[in-house]
C-alpha positions in Angstrom: 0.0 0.0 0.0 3.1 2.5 0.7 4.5 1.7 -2.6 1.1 1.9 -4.2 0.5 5.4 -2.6 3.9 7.3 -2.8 3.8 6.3 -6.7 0.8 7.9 -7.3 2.3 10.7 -5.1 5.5 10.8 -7.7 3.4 11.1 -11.1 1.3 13.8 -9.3 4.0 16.0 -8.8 5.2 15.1 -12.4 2.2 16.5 -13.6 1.8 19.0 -11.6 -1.2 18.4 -9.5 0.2 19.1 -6.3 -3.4 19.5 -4.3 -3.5 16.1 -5.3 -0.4 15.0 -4.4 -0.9 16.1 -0.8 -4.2 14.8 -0.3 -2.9 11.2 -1.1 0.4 12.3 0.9 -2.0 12.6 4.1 -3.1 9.7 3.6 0.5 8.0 3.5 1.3 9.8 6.7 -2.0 8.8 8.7 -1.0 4.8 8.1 2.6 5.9 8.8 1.5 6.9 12.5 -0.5 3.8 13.1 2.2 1.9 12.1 4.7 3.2 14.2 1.9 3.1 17.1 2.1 -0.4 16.7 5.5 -1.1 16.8 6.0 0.7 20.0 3.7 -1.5 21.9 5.7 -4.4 21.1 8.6 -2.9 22.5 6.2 -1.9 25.4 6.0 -5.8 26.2 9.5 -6.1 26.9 10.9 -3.0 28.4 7.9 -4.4 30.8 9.5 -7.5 31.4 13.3 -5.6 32.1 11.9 -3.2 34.4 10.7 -6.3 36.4 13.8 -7.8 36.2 15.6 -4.5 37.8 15.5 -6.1 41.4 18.1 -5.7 44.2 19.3 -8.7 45.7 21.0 -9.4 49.2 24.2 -11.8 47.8 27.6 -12.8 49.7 30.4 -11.5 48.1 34.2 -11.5 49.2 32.5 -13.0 52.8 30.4 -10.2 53.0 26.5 -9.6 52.3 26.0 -6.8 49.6 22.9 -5.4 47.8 23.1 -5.5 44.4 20.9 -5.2 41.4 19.7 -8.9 40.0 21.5 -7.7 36.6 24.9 -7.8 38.6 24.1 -11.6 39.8 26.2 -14.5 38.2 25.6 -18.3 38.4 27.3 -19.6 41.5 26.1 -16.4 43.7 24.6 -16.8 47.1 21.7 -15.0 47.8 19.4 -14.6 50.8 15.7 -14.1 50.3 12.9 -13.5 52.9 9.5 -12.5 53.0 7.9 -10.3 50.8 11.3 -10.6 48.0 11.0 -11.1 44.2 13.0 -14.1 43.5 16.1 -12.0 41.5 17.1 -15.0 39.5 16.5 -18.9 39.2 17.8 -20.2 42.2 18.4 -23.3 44.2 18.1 -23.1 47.9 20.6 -24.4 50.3 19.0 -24.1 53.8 16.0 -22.8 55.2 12.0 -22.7 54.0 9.7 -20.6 52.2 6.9 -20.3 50.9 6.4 -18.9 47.2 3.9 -17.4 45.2 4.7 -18.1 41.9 1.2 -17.6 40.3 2.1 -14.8 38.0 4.7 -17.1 36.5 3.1 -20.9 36.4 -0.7 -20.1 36.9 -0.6 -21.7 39.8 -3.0 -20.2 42.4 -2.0 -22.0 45.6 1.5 -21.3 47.0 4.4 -23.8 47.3 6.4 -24.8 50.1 9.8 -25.0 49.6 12.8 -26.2 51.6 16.6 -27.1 50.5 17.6 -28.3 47.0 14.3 -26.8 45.6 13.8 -24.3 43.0 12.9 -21.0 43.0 11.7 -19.3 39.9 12.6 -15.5 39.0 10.2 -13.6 39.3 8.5 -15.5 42.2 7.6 -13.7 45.1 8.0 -14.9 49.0 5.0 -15.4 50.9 6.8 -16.6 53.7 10.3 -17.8 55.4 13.5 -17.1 54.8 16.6 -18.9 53.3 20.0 -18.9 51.2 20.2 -19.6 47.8 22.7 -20.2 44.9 22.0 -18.3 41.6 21.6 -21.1 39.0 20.9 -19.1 35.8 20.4 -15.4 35.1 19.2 -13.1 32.6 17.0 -14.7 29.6 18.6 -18.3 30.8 16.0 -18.0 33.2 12.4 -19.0 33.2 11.2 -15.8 33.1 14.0 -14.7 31.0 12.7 -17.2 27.9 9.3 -16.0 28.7 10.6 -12.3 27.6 12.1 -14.3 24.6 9.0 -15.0 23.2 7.1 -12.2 23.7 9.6 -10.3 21.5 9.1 -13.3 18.9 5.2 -13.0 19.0 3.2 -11.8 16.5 0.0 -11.8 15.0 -0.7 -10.9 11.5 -3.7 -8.9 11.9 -6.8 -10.2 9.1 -7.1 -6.6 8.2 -3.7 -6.2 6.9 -4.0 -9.5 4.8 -7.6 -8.2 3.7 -5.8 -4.8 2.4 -3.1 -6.8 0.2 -5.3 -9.2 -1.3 -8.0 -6.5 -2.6 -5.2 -3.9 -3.5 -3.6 -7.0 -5.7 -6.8 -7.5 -7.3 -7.4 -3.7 -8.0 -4.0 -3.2 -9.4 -4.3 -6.1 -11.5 -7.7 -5.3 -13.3 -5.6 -1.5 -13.7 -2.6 -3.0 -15.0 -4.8 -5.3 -17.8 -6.9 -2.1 -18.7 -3.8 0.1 -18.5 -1.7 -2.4 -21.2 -4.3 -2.5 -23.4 -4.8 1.3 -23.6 -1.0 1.3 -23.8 -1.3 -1.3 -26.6 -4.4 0.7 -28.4 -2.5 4.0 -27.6 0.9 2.9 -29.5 -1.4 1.6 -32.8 -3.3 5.2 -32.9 0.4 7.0 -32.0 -1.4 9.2 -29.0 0.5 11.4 -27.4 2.7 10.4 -24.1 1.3 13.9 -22.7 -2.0 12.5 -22.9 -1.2 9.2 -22.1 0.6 9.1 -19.3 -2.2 11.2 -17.7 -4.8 8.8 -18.1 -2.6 5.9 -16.8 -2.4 8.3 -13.9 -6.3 8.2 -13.6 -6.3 4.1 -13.5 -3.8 3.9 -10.4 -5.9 6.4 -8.5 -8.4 5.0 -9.1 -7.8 1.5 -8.4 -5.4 2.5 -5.0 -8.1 2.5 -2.2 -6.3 5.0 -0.9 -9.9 5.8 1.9 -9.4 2.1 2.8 -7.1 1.8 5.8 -7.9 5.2 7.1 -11.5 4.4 7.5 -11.0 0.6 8.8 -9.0 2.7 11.4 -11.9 5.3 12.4 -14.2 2.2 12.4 -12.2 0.5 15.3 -11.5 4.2 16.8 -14.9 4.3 17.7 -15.5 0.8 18.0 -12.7 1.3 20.8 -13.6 4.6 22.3 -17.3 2.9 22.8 -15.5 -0.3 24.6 -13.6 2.1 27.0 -17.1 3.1 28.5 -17.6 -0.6 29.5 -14.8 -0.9 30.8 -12.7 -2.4 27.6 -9.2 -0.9 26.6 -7.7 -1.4 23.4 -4.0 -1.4 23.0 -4.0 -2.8 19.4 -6.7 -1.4 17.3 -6.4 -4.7 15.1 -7.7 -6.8 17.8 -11.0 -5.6 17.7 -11.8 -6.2 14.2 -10.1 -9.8 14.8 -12.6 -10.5 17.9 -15.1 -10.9 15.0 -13.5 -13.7 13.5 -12.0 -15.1 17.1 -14.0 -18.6 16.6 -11.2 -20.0 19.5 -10.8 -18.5 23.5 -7.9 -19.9 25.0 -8.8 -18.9 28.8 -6.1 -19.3 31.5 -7.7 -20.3 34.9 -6.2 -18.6 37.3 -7.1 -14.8 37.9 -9.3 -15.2 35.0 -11.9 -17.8 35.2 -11.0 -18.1 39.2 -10.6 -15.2 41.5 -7.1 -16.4 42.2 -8.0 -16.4 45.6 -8.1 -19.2 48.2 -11.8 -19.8 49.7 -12.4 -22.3 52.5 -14.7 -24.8 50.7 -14.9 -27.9 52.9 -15.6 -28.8 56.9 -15.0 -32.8 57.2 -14.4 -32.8 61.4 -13.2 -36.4 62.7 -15.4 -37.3 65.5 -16.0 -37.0 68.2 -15.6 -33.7 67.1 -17.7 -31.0 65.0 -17.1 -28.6 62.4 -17.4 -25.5 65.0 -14.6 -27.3 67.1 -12.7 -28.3 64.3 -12.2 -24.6 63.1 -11.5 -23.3 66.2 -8.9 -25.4 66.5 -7.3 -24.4 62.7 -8.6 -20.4 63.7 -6.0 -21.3 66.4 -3.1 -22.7 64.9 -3.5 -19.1 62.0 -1.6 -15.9 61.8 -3.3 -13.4 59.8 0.0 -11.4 60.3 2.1 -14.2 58.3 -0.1 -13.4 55.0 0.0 -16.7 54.5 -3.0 -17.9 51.9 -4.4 -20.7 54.0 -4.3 -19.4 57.2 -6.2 -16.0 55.5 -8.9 -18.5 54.2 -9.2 -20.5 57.3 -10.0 -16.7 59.8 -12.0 -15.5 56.7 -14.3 -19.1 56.1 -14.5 -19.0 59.9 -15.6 -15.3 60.0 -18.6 -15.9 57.2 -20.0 -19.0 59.2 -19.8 -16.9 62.5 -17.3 -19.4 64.7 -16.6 -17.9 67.5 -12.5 -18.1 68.2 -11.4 -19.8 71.5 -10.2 -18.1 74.3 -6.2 -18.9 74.9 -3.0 -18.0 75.6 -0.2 -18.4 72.7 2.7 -20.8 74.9 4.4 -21.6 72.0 4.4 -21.3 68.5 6.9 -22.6 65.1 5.9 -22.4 61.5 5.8 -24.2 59.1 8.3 -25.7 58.2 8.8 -27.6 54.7 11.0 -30.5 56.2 8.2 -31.8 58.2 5.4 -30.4 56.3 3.0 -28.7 59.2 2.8 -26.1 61.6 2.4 -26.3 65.4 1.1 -24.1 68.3 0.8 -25.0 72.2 -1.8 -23.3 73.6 -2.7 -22.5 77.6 -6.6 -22.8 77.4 -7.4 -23.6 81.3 -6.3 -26.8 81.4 -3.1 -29.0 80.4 -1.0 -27.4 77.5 -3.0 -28.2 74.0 -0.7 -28.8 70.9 -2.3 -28.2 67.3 -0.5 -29.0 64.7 -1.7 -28.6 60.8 -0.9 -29.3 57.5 0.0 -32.6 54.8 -2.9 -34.9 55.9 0.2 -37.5 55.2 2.3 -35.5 57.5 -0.1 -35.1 60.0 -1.9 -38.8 59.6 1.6 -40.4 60.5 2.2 -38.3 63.7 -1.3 -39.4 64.6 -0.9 -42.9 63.5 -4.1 -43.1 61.5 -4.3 -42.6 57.4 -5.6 -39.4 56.5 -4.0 -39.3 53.1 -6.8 -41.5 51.3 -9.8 -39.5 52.2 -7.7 -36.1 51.5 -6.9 -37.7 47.8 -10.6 -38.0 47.0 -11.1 -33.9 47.9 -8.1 -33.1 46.1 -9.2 -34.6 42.9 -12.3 -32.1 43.2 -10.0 -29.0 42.9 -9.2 -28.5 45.9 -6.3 -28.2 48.4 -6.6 -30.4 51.5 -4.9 -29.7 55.2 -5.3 -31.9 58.5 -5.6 -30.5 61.8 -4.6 -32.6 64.9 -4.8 -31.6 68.3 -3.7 -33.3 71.7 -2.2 -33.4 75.2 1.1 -33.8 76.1 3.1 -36.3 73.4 -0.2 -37.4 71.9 -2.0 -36.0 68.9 -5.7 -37.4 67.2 -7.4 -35.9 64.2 -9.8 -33.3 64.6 -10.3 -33.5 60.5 -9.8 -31.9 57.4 -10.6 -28.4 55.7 -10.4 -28.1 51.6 -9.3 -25.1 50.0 -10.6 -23.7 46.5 -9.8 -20.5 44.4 -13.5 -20.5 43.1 -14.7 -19.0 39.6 -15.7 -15.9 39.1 -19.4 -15.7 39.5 -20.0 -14.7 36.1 -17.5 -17.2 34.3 -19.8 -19.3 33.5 -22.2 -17.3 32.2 -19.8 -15.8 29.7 -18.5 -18.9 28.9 -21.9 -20.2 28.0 -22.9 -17.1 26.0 -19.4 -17.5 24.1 -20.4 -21.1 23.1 -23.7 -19.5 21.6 -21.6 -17.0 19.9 -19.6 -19.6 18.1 -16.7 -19.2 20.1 -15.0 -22.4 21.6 -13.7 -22.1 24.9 -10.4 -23.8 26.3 -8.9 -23.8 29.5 -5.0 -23.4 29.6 -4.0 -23.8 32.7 -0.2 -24.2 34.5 -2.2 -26.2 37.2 -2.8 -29.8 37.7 -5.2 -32.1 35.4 -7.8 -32.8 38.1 -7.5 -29.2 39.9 -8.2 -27.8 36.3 -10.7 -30.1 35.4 -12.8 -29.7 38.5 -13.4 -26.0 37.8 -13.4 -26.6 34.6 -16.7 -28.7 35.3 -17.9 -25.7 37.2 -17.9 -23.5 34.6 -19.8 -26.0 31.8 -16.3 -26.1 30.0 -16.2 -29.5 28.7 -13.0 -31.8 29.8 -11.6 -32.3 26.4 -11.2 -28.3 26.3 -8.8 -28.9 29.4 -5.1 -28.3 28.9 -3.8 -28.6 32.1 0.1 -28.4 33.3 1.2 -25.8 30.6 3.9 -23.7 31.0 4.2 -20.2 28.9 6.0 -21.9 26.1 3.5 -24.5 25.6 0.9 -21.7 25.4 2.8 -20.0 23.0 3.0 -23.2 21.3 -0.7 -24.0 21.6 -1.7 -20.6 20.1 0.2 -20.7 17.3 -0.6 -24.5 16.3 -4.4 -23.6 16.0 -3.9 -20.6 14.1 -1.7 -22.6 11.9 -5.0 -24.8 11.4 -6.7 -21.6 10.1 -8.8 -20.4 13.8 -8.5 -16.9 14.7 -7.6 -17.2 18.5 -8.2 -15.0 21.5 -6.3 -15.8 24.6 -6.9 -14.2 28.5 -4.6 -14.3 31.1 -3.2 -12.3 33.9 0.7 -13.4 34.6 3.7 -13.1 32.7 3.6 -16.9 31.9 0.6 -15.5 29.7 2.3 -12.6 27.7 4.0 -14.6 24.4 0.3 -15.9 24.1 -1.5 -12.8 24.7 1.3 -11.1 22.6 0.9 -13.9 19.7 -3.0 -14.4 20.0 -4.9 -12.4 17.5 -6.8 -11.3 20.3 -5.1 -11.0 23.5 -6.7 -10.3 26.6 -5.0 -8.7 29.9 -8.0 -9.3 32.0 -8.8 -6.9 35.5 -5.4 -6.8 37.7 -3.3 -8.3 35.2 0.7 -7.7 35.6 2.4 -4.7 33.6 3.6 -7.4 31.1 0.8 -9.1 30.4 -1.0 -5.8 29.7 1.5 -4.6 27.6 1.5 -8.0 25.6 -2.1 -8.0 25.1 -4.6 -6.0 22.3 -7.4 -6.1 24.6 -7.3 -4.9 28.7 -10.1 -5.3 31.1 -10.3 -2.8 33.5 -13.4 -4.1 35.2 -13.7 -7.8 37.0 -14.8 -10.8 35.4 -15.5 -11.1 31.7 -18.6 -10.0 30.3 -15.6 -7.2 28.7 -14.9 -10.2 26.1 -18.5 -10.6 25.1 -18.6 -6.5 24.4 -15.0 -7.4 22.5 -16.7 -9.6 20.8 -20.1 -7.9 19.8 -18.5 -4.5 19.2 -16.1 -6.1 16.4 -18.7 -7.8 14.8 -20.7 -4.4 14.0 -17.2 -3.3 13.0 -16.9 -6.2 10.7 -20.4 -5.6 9.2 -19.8 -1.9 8.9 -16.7 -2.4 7.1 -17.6 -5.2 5.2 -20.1 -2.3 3.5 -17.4 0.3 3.1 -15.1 -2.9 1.3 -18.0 -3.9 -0.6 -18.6 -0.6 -2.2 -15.1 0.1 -2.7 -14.6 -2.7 -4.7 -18.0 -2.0 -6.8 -17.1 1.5 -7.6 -13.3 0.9 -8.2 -14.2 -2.3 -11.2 -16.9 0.3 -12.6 -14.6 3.2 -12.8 -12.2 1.2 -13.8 -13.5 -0.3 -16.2 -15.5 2.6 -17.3 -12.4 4.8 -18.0 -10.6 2.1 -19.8 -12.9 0.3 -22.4 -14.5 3.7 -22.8 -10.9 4.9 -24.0 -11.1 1.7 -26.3 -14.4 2.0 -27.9 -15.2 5.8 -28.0 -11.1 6.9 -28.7 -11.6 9.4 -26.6 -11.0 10.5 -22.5 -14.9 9.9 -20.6 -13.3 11.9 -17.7 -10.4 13.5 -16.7 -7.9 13.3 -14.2 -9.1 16.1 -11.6 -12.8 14.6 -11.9 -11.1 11.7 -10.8 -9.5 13.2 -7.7 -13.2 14.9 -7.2 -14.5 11.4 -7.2 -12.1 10.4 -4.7 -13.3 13.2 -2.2 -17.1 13.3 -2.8 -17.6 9.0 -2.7 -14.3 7.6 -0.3 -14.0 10.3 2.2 -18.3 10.5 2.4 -18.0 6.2 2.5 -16.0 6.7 6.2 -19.2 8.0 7.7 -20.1 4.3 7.0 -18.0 3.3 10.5 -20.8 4.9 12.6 -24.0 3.1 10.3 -26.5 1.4 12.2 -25.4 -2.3 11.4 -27.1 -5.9 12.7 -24.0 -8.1 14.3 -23.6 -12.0 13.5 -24.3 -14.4 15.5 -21.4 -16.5 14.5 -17.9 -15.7 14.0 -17.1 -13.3 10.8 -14.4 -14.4 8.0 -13.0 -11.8 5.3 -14.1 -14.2 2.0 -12.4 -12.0 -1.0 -13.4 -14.1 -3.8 -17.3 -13.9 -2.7 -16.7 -10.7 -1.9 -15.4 -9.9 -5.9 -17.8 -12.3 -7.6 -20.3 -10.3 -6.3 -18.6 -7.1 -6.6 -18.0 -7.5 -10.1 -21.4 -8.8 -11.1 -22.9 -4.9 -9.9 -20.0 -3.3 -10.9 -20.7 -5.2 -14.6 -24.6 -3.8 -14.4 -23.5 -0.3 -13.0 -21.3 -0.3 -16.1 -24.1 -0.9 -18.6 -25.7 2.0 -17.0 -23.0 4.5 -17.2 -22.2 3.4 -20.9 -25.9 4.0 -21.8 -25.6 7.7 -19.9 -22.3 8.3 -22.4 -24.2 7.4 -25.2 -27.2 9.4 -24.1 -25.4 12.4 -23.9 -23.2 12.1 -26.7 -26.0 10.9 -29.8 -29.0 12.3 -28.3 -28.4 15.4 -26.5 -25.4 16.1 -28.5 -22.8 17.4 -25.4 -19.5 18.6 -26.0 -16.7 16.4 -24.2 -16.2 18.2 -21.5 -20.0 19.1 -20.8 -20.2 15.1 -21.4 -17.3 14.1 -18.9 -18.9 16.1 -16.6 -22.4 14.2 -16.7 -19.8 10.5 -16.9 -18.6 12.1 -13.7 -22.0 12.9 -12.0 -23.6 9.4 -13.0 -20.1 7.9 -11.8 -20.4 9.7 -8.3 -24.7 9.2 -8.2 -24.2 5.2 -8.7 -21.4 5.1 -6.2 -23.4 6.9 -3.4 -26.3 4.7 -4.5 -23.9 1.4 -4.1 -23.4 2.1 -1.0 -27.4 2.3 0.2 -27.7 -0.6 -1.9 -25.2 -3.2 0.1 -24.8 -2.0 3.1 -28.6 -4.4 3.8 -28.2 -7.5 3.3 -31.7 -7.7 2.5 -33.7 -5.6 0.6 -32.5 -2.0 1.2 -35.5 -0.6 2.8 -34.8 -3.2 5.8 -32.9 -0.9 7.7 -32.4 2.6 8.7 -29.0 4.2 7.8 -27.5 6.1 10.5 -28.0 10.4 9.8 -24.1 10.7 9.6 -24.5 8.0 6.4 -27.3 9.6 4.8 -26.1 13.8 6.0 -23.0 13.3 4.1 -24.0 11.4 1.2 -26.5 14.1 0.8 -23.9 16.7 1.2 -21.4 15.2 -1.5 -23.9 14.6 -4.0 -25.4 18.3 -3.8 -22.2 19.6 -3.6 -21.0 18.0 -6.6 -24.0 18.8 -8.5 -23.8 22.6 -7.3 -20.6 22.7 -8.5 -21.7 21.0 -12.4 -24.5 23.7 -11.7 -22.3 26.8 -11.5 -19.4 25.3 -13.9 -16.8 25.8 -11.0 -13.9 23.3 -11.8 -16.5 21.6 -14.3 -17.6 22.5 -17.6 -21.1 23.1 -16.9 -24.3 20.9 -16.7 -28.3 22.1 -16.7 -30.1 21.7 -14.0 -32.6 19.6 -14.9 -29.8 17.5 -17.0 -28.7 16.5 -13.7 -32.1 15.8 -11.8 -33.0 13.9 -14.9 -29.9 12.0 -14.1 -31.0 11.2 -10.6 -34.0 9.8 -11.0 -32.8 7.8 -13.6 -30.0 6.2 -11.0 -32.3 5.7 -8.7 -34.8 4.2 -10.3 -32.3 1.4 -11.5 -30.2 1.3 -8.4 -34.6 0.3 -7.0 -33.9 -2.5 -9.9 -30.7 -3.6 -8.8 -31.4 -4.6 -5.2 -33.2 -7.3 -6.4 -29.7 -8.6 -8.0 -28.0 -8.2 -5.3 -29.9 -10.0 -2.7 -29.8 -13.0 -5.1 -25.9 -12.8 -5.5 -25.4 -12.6 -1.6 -27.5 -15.6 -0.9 -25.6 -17.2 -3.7 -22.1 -16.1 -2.3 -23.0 -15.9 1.6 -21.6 -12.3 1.8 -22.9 -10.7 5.2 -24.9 -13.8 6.2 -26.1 -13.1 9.6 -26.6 -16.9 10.4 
């Protein structure tokens, strides 16, 4: 397109039409912006991910303890790491426990305990404990280092762009037929290059939609300034004109479907005690202070089903600690020293000497989490039972999932979580278990995103972490939903701002007015471009002489493409299934009204030249009125799918339709910049469009059904 425009920019200036030059030059310079736009949110993504690599660390060097920024770290360094730090590198710990959050990076909601030789991503944060650790890789060696990788390697073609090429190619080709066989006819009758290369001039501006990307663009500015006001933001204006085709939703689970928050879900007491006793007794073993994510669900569960805490006195208290698995307090409560302990129902089932680990299997493979609680006097301990822990689904997840599925839109769960964690809310949610793709780390939904587009599916993908940037960053629509991390918005196309994700249905509608709006603008184009086309050259061939010239050209240009743009703010009915560009429908049936538009026009030349006897240029002046009356009328004529009279076109449509028409006419009227036309010439000529543009809709209705084009389904 570039290419396309800044040649027809060169041979303007050669000629000396330099109002023409710079209106085509704007043009160049709009889509220049954009583009740039676009390129600076990729590199958004990853100067993201290195300002969330710019950590300090606390590492031993030359015996002593130093802070220094995680760039200075090398393999082999020991670093210390406590509560509340970002992991500053992949690291493997040497003594001590902790507890990490490492949700943003796997997916995984529930924190993982961690003792010596384990791992510790970069980028995960500490929950709780404290320990040493040696630096094992750095930089993009790490986990999260590869993830930045392929974020910068992402991309996503957007559908628009590949529309663009493929109707510019076929524009440009019917020019360069017509334009070798005026060449051809041209050198036989030994015309003049001064008055050749003028009208070559005429095909390429004529066949360059030069209106096209700028009005696809002020489509899905409003489409996007609309989704702001429910709470949508759209980083990539492509994306939204791509949720129209998205016929695949890659969801992760975490922060997205879930809350990615941990709800006490189920009471089992061991008798002879109850479920009041047997929260009590886990209200008494918690420490809100310790932020821990159990022991916040355990006060909070207890808090909504009104226990009432016992009354004690801490003796003694020791976290947990990974070696052993479990927690323990000793509590003075009137009587002989109480012990509660809590955590692994293994853990906790051997110190008791019964099995606990069977029964917590069977919750666990619901979803949830599963921790004992044993209590007793002096060296012995007996259950008191088990409490199950779930981060629970939005509350309207499944909704929108459902209302997705009745939008065409398949639904998958990606997930970094395990196979019957994911399944279980999975089943919640009505997503069926062969959507499930549990265990996945970011490559693999980098991977997965790019296999089904590979198989032709336009995907969307939502996520929160920075394991889900290369996907949202590859997706063709991505989607940072509310609270999602600086990376993954700045990978994305799409941002939620409010919680949950009725946002995605509003993506999804919005683009699919878009799509409908724009399929109207493309479908006109393409009309108007093979019957001016077309016009101008066999005209040339069979009458020897010029039916228009080049500034009626340019006048066409500004009274039919830049009135066409009001067509992104038409009233327009969405699908009900996913949308797909289908260009050769699309020009069949472009060329069939183009081919009956064309009858008209040559019966107008004829009509003007044998029977009211016009001089060329009063004749190319009526050529250019019935030219500019038949596009407007295109337009009216496929913008329904139905019969015309079906709809209502918006005021902005019909207002400056109305406006280009009359002002055109005013100016054939008055013989400003146009050899003059009567009056009632051109109301004659009006009617007479009209009147067969009335004849016409029947046509086109017939060629739609044929092709499918704008099917609502």
């Amino acid at each position: 397109m570039p290419w396309l425009l800044e040649t027809s920019i060169a041979l303007e200036l050669l000629l000396g039409r330099r109002t023409q030059a710079a209106i085509v030059a704007l043009l160049l310079v709009v889509n220049g912006v954009i583009g740039f736009v676009e390129e600076r949110r990729a590199r958004d993504a990853l100067a993201a991910l290195r300002q969330r690599l710019a950590l300090k660390a606390r590492a031993l060097r030359d015996g002593e303890w130093r802070a220094l920024a995680a760039e200075e770290l090398v393999p082999g360094d020991v670093v210390r790491v406590r509560m509340g730090d970002i992991a500053p590198a992949d690291l493997r710990l040497l003594d001590g426990g902790v507890q990490l959050d490492q949700s943003a990076l796997t997916g995984e909601s529930l924190a993982v305990d961690a003792g010596a030789g384990a791992t510790a991503w970069a980028g995960s944060i500490v929950r709780r404990g404290e320990a040493d650790a040696e630096v094992t890789a750095i930089g993009a060696a790490t986990w999260f280092g590869r993830t930045a990788a392929l974020v910068r390697e992402a991309r996503a073609t957007g559908h628009i762009e590949r529309l663009v090429v493929r109707v510019v190619r076929a524009l440009v080709a019917v020019d360069a037929a017509l334009a070798a066989l005026v060449v051809a006819y041209a050198l036989v009758e030994k015309t003049a290059a001064a008055e050749l290369v003028p009208f070559v001039l005429m095909l390429l501006v004529a066949s360059v939609p030069v209106a096209l990307p700028a009005t696809f663009t002020l489509a899905t500015a409003l489409a996007a300034h609309e989704l702001a006001k429910r709470g949508v933001l759209v980083a990539r204006l492509s994306s939204i004109e791509a949720a129209a085709a998205m016929d695949v939703l890659c969801s992760d689970k975490t922060g997205t479907i879930t809350r990615n928050a941990l709800a006490l879900k189920t009471v089992e007491p061991a008798p002879p005690h109850d479920a009041e006793r047997l929260l009590q007794f886990a209200i008494a073993a918690s420490d809100r202070a310790t932020q821990d994510p159990i022991d916040l669900a355990i006060l909070d569960g207890a808090r909504e089903r009104s226990i009432a805490p016992m009354v004690f006195r801490l003796v003694e208290s020791t976290p947990f600690d990974p070696a052993t698995r479990r927690s323990e307090v000793v509590l003075a409560a009137g009587g002989a020293p109480l012990r509660i302990v809590k955590g692994a129902p293994k853990a906790i089932g051997e110190a008791c000497g019964v099995d606990l680990a069977t029964r917590a299997e069977a919750l666990a493979a619901t979803g949830e989490r599963v921790i004992a609680v044993a209590a007793g006097e002096g060296g012995s301990l007996a259950p008191v039972g088990l409490l199950g822990f779930a981060d629970p689904p939005r509350d309207d997840a499944a909704s929108t999932i459902r209302a997705l599925g009745d939008a065409g839109v398949r639904v998958l769960m990606v997930t970094g979580d395990g196979a019957a964690t994911a399944r279980a809310v999975a089943a919640q949610v009505g997503i069926d278990a062969r959507d499930v793709f549990a265990g996945v780390f970011p490559e693999g939904k980098f991977a997965l995103v790019k296999t089904l587009q590979s198989e032709g599916r336009v995907v969307g993908m939502t996520g929160d972490g920075v394991n889900d940037a290369p996907a949202l960053k590859q997706a063709d629509v991505g989607i940072a939903v509310e609270g999602a991390t600086d990376v993954a918005r700045a990978a994305a196309g799409v941002v939620l701002t409010e919680a949950g994700l009725p946002g995605i249905l509003a993506a999804v509608e919005t683009g699919r007015r878009v799509f409908q709006r724009m399929l109207t603008y493309t479908l006109n184009k393409v009309v108007k471009t093979f019957h001016v086309a077309l016009f101008l050259g066999l005209g040339y061939l069979l009458f020897g002489c010029f039916v228009t010239t080049p500034r009626h050209v340019v006048l066409l240009l500004l009274t039919n493409d830049f009135a066409t743009m009001s067509l992104s703010r038409d009233r327009v009915t969405p699908s009900t299934r996913p949308d797909r560009w289908d260009v050769r429908a699309l020009s069949l049936s472009a060329f069939a009204l183009a081919a009956a538009w064309l009858v008209f026009s040559f019966a107008v030349f004829l009509v003007g030249r044998d029977w009211l006897r016009l001089d060329l240029p009063s004749l190319q002046t009526l050529n250019l009125l019935g030219l500019a009356m038949s596009g407007h009328a295109t337009i009216y004529l496929v913008r329904e799918r139905r019969r015309f009279w079906r709809s209502r076109p918006s005021g902005w449509l019909t207002a400056a339709s109305l406006a280009a028409v009359a002002a055109l006419a005013a100016l054939a009227w008055r013989g400003i910049l146009l050899a003059p036309v009567r009056p009632s010439l051109i109301g004659a000529l009006a009617v007479a469009v009209a009147a067969f543009a009335l004849a016409l809709d029947q046509l086109k209705v017939l060629l739609f059904r044929l092709t499918g084009i704008g099917k609502l389904r």
